[in-house]
N, C-alpha and C positions, 0 to 999 in steps of 0.2 A: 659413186659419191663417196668422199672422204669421211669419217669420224667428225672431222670438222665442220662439214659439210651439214651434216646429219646434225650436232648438237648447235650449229647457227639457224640451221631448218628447223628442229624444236624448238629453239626460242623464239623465231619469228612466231613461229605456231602458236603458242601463249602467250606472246603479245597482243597478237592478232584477237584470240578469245578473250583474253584480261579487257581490252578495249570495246571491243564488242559487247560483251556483258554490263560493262558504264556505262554504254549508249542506251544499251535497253531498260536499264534502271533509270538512269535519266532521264529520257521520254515519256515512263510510265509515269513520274513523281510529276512531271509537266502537264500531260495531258490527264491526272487525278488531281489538278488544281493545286498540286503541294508547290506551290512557288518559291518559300523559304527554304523549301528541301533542295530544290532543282538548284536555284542561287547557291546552296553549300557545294553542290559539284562544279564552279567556279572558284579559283584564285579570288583571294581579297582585293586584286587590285584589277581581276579579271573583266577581259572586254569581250562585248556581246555586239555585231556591225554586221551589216547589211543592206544590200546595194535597194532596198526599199525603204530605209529607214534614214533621214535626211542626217542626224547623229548617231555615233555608237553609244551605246549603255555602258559604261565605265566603272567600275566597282557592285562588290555586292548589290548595297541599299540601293545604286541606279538599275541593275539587275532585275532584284527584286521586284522593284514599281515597276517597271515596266509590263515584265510578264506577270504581276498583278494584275494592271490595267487590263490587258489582252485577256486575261483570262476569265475577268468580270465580264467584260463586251461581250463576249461570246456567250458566256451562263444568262445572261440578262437575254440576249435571241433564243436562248433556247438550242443553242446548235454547241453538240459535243465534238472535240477536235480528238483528232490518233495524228501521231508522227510516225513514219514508216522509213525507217533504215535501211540502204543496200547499199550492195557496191563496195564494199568497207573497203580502204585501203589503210595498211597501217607501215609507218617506218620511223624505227628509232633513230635520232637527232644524238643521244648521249645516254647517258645510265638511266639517268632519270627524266628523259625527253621524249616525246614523238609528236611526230606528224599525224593527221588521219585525214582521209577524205571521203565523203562519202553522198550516195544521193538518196535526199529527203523526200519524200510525199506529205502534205498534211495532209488528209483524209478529213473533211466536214459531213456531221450526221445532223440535222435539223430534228427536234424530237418530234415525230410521227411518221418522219419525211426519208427520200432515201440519201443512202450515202453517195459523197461525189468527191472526187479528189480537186482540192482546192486550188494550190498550188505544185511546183514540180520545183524541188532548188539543188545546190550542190551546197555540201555541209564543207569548210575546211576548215580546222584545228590545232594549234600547238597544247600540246598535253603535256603535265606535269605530274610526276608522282610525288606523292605525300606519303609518308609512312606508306600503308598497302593500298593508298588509294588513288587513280588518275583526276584530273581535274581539268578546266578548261584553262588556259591561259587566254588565248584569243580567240576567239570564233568569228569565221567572216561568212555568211549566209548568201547565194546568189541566184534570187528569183530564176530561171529561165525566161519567164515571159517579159521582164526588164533589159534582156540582157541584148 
């Protein structure tokens, strides 16, 4: 392996963590009900699509309602959601671009009741940096069991 080699294999390498670490701060801010928080780790003109959802969520403020909405429904049953991230795959588009894909689990806990993995999807994302921080540009979400 080249010098070259080696300093493009470290930058993947903290790519790879820099993104990962976003995903895990963003699930946690989702699945702790912070929905205004979750929507800031979205672009302002950021789109939210999913092969279960008949439109995409298109900006912040449509963002936000949404996974408000979702997130009431749920508190209202009684049943706490976790997002569970793997598979990461990460690759840069530009300085300030990437790709990432990755597969989701939602994990539902009904309060008394046990836990059961809800859904099964594939996360894919173009990511943008902001000053030191990634953000979502588009996100396209892909049930397996629709697919």
């Amino acid at each position: 392996m080249t010098v070259t080699d080696e300093a493009t294999a470290a930058g993947l390498g903290a790519l790879h963590l820099e993104v990962q670490q976003f995903y895990a701060r963003q699930m946690q801010l989702l699945d702790d009900g912070r929905v205004e928080e979750w929507a800031l780790t979205f672009t302002e003109d950021g789109v939210f699509a999913a092969n279960a959802h008949p439109e995409p969520a298109t900006g912040r403020a449509s963002i936000t309602s949404a996974a408000a909405k979702a997130t009431e429904e749920f508190a209202a049953k009684g049943v706490k959601r976790r997002h569970w991230l793997g598979m990461l795959t990460v690759d840069p588009t530009g300085p300030t671009t990437a790709v990432a894909r990755c597969y989701a689990l939602v994990i539902e806990t009904p309060k008394g009741g046990q836990s059961a993995i809800r859904v099964s999807t594939l996360c894919e994302d173009r990511l943008v940096r902001e000053g030191s921080d990634w953000l979502v540009e588009y996100r396209y979400v892909t049930r397996d069991d629709l697919v």
